[in-house]
N, C-alpha and C positions, 0 to 999 in steps of 0.2 A: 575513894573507891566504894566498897560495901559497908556495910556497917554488921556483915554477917560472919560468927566465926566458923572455922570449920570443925566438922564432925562428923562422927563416925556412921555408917550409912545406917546400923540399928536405931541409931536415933532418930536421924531425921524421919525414918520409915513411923518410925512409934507416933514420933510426932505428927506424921501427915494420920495416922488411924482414929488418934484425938481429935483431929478438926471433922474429921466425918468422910474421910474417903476410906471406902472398904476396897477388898481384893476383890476380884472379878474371876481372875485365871492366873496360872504358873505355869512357862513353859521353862525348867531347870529353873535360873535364875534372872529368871525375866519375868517383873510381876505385873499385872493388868491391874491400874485398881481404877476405880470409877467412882465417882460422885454425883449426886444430881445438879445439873445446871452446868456442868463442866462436863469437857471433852474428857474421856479417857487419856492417862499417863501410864505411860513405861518407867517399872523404876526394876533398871537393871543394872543393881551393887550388889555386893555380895556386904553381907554383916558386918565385916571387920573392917572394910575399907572405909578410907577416910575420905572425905568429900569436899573438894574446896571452897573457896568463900563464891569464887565465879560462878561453879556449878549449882551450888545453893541459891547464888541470886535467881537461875537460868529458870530450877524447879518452879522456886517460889512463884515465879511470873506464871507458872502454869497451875499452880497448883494452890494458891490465895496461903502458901504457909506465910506468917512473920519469924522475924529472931527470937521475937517474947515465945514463940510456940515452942521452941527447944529446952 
């Protein structure tokens, strides 16, 4: 399967701010964030929830995270 655990969506959010994507916009909890060289991603979790190993693979593909990034 993945080799990715799951976790909570503050982390992964922390984690994508480390690698170099910033926020762009907030509309509620839907956030815009943007990096250069990469398309724009929607990261609409709310803090507490927890995010599966699938869904983390799904991010990563858009978003250059690894599992060493958490």
């Amino acid at each position: 399967m993945t080799s990715w655990p799951s976790s909570k969506a503050k982390q992964v959010l922390s984690a994508l701010y480390r690698i170099g994507w910033t926020l762009k916009r907030q509309s509620g909890s839907h956030k815009t964030l943007s990096r250069p060289g990469w398309p724009d991603v929607v990261f609409a979790f709310h803090d507490g929830e927890e995010i599966g190993r699938r869904m983390l693979a799904r991010i990563a593909k858009r978003t250059g995270l690894t599992p060493e990034d958490l």
